[in-house]
C-alpha positions as CSV (number, residue, x, y, z in Angstrom):
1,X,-10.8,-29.2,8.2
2,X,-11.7,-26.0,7.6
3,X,-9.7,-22.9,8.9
4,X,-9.7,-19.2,9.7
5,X,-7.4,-16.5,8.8
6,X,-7.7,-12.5,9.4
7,X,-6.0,-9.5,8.1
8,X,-6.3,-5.7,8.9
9,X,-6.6,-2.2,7.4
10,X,-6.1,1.0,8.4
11,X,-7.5,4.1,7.0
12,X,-5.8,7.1,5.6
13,X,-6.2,8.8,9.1
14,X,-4.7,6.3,10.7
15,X,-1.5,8.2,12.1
16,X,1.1,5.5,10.6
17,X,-0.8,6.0,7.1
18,X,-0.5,10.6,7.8
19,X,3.3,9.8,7.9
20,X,3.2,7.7,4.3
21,X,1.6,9.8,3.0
22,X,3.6,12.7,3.8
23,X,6.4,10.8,2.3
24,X,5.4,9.9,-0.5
25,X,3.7,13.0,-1.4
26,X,7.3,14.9,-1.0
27,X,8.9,12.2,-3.2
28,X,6.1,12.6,-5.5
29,X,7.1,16.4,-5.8
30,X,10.8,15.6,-6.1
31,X,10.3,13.1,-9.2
32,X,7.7,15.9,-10.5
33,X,11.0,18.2,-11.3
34,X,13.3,15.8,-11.4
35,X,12.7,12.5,-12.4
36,X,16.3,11.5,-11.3
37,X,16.4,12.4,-7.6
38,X,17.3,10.0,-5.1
39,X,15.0,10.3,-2.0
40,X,14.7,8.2,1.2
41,X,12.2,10.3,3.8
42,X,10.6,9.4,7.0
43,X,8.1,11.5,9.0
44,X,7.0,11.2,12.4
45,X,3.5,12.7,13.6
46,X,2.0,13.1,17.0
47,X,-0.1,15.7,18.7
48,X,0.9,19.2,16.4
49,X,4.0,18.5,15.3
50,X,5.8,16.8,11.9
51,X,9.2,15.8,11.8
52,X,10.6,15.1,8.5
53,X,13.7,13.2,8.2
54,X,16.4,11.7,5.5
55,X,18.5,11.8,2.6
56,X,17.9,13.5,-0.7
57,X,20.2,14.0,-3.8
58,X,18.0,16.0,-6.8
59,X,18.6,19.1,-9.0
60,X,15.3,20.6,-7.3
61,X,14.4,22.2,-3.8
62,X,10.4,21.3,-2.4
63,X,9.1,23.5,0.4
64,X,8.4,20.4,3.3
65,X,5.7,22.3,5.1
66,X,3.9,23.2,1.8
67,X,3.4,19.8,0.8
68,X,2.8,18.2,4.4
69,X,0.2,20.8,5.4
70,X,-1.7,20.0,2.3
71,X,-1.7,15.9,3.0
72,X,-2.9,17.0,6.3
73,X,-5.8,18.7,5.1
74,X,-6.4,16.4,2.2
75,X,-7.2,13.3,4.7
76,X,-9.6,15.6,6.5
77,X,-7.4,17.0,9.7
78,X,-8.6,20.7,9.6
79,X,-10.0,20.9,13.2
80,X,-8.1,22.1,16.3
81,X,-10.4,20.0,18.2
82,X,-8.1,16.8,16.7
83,X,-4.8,18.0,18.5
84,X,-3.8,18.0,14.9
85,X,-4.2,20.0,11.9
86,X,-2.8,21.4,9.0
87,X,-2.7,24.7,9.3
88,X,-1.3,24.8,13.1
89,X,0.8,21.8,13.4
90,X,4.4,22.5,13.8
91,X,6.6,21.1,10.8
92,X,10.0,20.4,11.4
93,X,12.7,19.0,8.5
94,X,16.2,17.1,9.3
95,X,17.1,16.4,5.5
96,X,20.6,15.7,4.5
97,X,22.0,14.6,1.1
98,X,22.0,11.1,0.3
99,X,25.4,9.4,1.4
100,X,28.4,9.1,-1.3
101,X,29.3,5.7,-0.1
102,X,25.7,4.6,-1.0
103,X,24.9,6.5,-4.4
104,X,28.2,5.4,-5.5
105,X,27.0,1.8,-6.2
106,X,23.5,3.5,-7.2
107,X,24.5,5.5,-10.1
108,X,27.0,4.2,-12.7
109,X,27.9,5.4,-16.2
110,X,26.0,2.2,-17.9
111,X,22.8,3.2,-16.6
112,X,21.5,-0.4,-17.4
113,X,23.4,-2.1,-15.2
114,X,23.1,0.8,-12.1
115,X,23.2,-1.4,-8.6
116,X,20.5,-2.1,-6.1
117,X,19.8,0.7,-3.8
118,X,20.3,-1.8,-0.8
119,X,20.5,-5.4,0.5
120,X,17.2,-7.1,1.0
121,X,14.6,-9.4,-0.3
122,X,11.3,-8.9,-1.2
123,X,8.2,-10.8,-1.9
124,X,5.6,-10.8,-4.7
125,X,2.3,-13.1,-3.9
126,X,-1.0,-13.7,-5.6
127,X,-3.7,-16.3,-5.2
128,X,-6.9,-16.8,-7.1
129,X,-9.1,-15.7,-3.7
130,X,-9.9,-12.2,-5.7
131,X,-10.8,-11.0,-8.7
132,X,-7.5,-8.7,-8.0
133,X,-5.6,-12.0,-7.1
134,X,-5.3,-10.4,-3.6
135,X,-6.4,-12.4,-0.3
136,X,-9.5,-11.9,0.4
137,X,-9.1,-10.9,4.5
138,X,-7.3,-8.1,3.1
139,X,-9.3,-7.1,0.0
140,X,-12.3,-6.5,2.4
141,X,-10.5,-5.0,4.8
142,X,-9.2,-2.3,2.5
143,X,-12.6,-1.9,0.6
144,X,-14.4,-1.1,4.2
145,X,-12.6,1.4,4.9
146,X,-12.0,3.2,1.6
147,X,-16.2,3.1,1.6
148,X,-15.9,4.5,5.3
149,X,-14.2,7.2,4.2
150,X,-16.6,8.2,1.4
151,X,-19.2,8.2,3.8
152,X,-17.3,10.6,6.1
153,X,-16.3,12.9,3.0
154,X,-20.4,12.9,2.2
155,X,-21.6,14.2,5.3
156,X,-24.4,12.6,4.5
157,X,-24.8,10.1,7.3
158,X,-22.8,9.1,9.6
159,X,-21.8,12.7,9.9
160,X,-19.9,12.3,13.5
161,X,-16.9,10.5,11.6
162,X,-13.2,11.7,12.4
163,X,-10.4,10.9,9.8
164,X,-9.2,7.7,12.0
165,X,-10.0,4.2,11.9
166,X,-9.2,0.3,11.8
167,X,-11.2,-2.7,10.3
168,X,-10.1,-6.1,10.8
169,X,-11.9,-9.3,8.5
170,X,-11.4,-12.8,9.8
171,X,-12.4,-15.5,7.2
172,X,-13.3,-19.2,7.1
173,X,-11.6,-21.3,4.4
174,X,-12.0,-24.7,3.3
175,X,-9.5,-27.8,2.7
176,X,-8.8,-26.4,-0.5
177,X,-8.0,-23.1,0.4
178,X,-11.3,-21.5,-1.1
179,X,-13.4,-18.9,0.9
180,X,-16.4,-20.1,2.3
181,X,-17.7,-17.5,4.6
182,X,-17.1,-13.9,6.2
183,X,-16.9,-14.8,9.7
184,X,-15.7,-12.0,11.9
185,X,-15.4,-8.0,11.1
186,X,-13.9,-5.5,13.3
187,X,-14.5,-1.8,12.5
188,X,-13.0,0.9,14.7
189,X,-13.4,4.8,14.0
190,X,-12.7,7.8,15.9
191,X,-16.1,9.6,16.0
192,X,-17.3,13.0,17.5
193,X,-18.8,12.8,20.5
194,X,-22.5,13.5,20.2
195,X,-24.1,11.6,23.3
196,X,-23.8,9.4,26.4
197,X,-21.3,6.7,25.9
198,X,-23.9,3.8,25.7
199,X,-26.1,5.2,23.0
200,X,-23.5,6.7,21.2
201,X,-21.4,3.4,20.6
202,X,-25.1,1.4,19.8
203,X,-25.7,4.4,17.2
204,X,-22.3,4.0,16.0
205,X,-22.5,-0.3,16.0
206,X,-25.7,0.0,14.3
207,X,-24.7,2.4,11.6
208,X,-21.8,0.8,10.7
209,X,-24.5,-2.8,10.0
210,X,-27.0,-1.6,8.4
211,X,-25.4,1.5,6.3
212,X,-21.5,0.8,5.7
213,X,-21.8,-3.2,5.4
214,X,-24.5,-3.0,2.4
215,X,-22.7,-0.1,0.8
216,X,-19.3,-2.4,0.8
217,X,-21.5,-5.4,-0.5
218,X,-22.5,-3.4,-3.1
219,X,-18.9,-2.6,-4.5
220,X,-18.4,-6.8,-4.8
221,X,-18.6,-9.4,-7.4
222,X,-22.0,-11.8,-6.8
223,X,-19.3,-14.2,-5.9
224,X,-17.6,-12.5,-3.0
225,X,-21.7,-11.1,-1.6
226,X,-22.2,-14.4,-1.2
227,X,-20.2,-15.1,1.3
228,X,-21.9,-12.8,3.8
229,X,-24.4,-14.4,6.0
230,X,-26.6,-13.5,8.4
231,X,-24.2,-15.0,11.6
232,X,-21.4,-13.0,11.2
233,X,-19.8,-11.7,14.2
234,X,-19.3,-7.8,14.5
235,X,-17.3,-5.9,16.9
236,X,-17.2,-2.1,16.5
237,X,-15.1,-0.3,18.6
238,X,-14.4,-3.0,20.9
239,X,-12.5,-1.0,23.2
240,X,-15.9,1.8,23.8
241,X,-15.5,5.1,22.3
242,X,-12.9,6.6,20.2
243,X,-13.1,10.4,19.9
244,X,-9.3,10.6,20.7
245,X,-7.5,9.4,17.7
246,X,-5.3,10.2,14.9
247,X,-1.3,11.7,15.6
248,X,-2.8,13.1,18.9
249,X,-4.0,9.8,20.0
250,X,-1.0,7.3,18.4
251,X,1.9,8.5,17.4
252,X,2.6,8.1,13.7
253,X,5.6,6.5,11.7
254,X,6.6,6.0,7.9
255,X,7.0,2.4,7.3
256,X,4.6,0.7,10.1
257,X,2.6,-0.7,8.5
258,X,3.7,-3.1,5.8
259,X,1.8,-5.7,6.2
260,X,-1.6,-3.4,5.4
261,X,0.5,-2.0,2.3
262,X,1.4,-5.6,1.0
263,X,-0.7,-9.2,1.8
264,X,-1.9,-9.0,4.7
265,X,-0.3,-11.4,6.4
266,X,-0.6,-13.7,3.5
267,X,2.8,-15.3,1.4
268,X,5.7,-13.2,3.3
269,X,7.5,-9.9,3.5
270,X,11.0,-9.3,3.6
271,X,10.7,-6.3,6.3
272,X,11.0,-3.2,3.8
273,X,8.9,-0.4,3.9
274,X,7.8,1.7,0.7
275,X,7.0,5.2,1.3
276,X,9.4,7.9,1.1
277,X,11.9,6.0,-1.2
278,X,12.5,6.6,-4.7
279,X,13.1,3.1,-7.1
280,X,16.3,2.6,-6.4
281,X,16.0,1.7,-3.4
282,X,14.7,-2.0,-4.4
283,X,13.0,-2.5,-1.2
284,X,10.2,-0.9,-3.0
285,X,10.5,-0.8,-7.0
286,X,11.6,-5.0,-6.4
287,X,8.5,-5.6,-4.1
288,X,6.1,-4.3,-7.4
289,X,8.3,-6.4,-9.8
290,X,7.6,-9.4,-7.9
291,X,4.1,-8.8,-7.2
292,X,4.1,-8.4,-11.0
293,X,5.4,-11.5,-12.2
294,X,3.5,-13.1,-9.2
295,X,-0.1,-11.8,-9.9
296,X,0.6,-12.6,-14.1
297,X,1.8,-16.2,-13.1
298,X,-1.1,-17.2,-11.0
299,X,-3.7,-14.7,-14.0
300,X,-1.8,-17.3,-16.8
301,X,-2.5,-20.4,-15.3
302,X,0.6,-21.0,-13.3
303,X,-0.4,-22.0,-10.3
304,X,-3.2,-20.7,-8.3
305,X,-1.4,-19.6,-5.4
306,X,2.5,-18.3,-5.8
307,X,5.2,-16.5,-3.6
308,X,8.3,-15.0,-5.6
309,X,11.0,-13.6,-3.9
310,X,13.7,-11.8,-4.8
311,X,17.1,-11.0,-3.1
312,X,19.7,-8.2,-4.1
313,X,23.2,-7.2,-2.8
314,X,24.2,-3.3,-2.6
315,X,25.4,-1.8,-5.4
316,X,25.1,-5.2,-7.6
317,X,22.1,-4.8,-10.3
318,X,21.3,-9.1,-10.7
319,X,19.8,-10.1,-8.0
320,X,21.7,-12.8,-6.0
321,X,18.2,-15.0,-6.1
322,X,15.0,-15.9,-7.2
323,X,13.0,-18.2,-5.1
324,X,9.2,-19.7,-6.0
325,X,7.2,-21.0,-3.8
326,X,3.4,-22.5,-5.3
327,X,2.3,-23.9,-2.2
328,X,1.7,-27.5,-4.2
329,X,-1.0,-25.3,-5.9
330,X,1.2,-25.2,-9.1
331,X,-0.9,-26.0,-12.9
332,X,2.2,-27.2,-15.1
333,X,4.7,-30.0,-14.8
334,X,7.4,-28.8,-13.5
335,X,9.2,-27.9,-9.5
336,X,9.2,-24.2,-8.3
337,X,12.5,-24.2,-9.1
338,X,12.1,-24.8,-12.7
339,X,9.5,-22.2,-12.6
340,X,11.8,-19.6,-10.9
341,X,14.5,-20.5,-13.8
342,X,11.4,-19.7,-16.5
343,X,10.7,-16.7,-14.5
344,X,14.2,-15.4,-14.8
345,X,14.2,-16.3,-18.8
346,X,11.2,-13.8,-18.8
347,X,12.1,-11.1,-16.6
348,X,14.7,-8.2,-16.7
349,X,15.1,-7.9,-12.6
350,X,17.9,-5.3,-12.5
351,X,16.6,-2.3,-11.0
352,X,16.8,-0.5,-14.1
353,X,14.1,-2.4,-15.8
354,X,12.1,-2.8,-13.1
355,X,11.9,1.1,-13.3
356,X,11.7,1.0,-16.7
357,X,9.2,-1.9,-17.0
358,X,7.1,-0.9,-14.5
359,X,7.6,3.5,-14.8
360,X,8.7,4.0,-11.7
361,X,10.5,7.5,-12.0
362,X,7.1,8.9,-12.2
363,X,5.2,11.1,-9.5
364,X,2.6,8.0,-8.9
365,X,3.2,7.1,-5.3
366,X,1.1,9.2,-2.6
367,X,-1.9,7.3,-4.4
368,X,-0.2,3.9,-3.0
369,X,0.0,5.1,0.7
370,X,-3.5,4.7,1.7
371,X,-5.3,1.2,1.3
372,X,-2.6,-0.9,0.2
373,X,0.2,-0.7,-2.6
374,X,-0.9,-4.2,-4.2
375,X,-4.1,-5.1,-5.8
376,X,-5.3,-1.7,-6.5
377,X,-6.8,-0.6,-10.2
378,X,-4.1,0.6,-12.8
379,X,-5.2,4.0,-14.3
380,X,-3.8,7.0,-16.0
381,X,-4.3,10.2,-14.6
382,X,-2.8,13.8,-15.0
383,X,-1.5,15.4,-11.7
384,X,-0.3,18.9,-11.4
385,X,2.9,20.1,-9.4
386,X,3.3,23.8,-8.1
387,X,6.6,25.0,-7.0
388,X,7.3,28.9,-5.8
389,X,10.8,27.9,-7.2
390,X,10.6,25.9,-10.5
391,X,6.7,26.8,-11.6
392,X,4.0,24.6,-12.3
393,X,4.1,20.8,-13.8
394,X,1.4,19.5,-15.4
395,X,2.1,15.4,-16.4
396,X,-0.1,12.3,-17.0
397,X,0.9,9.2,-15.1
398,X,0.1,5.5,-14.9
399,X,-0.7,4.6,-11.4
400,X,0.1,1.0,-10.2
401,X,1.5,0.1,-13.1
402,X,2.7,-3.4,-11.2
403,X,-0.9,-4.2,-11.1
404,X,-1.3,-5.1,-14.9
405,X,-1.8,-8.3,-16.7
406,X,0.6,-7.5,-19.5
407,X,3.0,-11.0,-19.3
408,X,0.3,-13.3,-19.3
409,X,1.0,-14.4,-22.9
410,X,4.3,-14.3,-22.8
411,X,4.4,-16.6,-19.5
412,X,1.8,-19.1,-21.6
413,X,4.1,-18.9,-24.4
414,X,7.0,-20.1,-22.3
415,X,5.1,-22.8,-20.3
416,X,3.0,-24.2,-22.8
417,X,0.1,-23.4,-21.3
């Protein structure tokens, strides 16, 4: 029987996604100057104001309001009329130095065997749904609103788009887990008011059909345009109009939305949030490595669904567990848990390879904060840093480094595949 299953997006105006990114663009700055700081921030945003919260141990100083103002600005808040800008939002820090009791099981004189950052597990998941190996509720969801907010940076058409906005993708599967159809999309965006509410929202419904839906098409494989028929069911902005929106509208938190940043609903989550924390907190660098080994698994031939999860104690660099889960999806002759035991003979998971695997005491993260941390495009690129106090930076990065197929012959090697 055939069955349906959803997942959201949220846009990089979004008042959850203002706070990520405000996080992670501080850590980013920290790591810029010193690669070895330890950094856990949270921001809250709501109608002119910025709190920034946490713990921070590093050799370096960054000016908060500097580097929040510009986030705000970068997303596209510069207006008064949004109850929330840049240059006139208050900006308030609460940072403190990261607790003894905690770095002391962090940092260790053998810096190979330095402990996890904290308790937890995480989970890694791929499937074949994508060309990404990402679900493919979430994959749309994501690519309409990174298009939506092209058009709004264009000013092209649609030129009454504000920085805020949802999209939700419901899609029907068949018995054997394969897409078969787009069936529902939701697209919500905070817009300018530009005439009475019932022409406005048709205007609005109608751009959204016939200019955003064919641009997104456009960005897909043959494979994935085909599933877009003529019945599919569109609600845009459900609720009538949305001019109020962003901070001022909802207030924003780091770490809301981890579902958006991860599967979509899809495989499972351990409960961890990203942004804001350096590697050694494993909540985030162990979420990458497993999304790694899970997304190389399914590319080698594994299976062609898998969940990996890993679980770590504080202050202890093996984790306590590694779990698989294929879903009876798996390719080779063997139970998940001989796969799990194959996946440890491959894999260094102590946090210290992880970071070193995967570079993670780079500057790389405020690109993960909008539009999800898994399934994106690995690239290199050189950013620039400027501190009043420590000069300028100039360094090239890889970004989403967890993203590339670089154990896929190794893992054939070791199954036999």
């Amino acid at each position: 029987m055939h069955y349906l299953f959803t997942s959201e997006s949220v846009s990089e105006g979004h008042p959850d996604k203002v706070a990520d990114q405000i996080s992670d663009a501080l850590l980013d700055q920290f790591l810029a100057f010193d690669a070895n700081s330890k950094v856990a921030i949270e921001t809250l945003v709501t109608t002119g104001q910025v709190i920034v919260a946490g713990e921070v141990k590093s050799q370096t100083y960054v000016d908060v309001q500097e580097v929040a103002r510009k986030v705000i600005n970068d997303i596209g808040y510069t207006k008064a009329a949004y109850r929330f800008d840049g240059d006139s939002c208050g900006v308030l820090t609460a940072i403190h130095e990261q607790s003894d009791d905690i770095n002391r099981g962090v940092d260790k004189e053998d810096k190979d065997n330095q402990g996890a950052g904290d308790q937890g597990m995480m989970f890694g998941y791929a499937c074949k749904d994508t060309d990404n190996y990402m679900p493919l509720s979430l994959e749309l969801s994501h690519v309409i609103l990174q298009e939506l907010a092209v058009i709004r940076r264009e000013q092209e058409v649609m030129t009454y788009l504000r920085p805020d906005s949802k999209s939700q993708v419901t899609i029907e599967y068949n018995e054997d887990n394969e897409p078969v159809k787009v069936h529902t999309i939701v697209v919500s965006t905070q817009h300018d008011e530009f005439d009475a509410d019932e022409p406005m929202l048709a205007k609005i419904k109608e751009d959204v059909i016939n200019i955003l839906i064919p641009r997104v098409k456009a960005k897909l494989p043959e494979r994935v345009q085909a599933l877009f028929g003529d019945d599919i069911i569109y609600h845009v902005n459900p609720t009538g109009k949305f001019v109020i929106g962003g901070p001022h509208g909802d207030t924003g938190l780091t770490g809301r939305k981890i579902i958006v940043d991860t599967y979509g609903g899809r495989g499972a989550h351990g409960g961890g949030a990203f942004s804001g924390k350096d590697p050694s907190k494993v909540d985030r660098s162990a979420a990458y490595a497993a999304r790694h080994i899970a997304k190389n698994l399914v590319a080698a031939g594994v299976a062609d669904e898998i969940l990996v999860q890993l679980a770590y104690a504080i202050g202890v660099a093996e984790p306590v567990g590694v779990f698989v889960n294929s879903y009876g999806r798996s390719n080779v002759a063997l139970s998940d848990a001989e796969i799990a035991e194959k996946v440890k003979s491959i894999f260094d998971l102590r946090p210290s390879a992880i970071e070193k695997r995967l570079s993670l005491r780079n500057p790389i993260y405020l690109e993960s904060a909008a539009y999800g941390h898994m399934g994106r495009t690995p690239r290199t690129v050189v950013k620039t840093f400027e501190s009043q106090y420590w000069g300028k930076v100039e360094t090239e990065v890889e970004l989403f480094t967890w993203e590339k197929l670089n154990f896929v012959d190794q893992i054939k090697e070791t199954f036999g595949i």
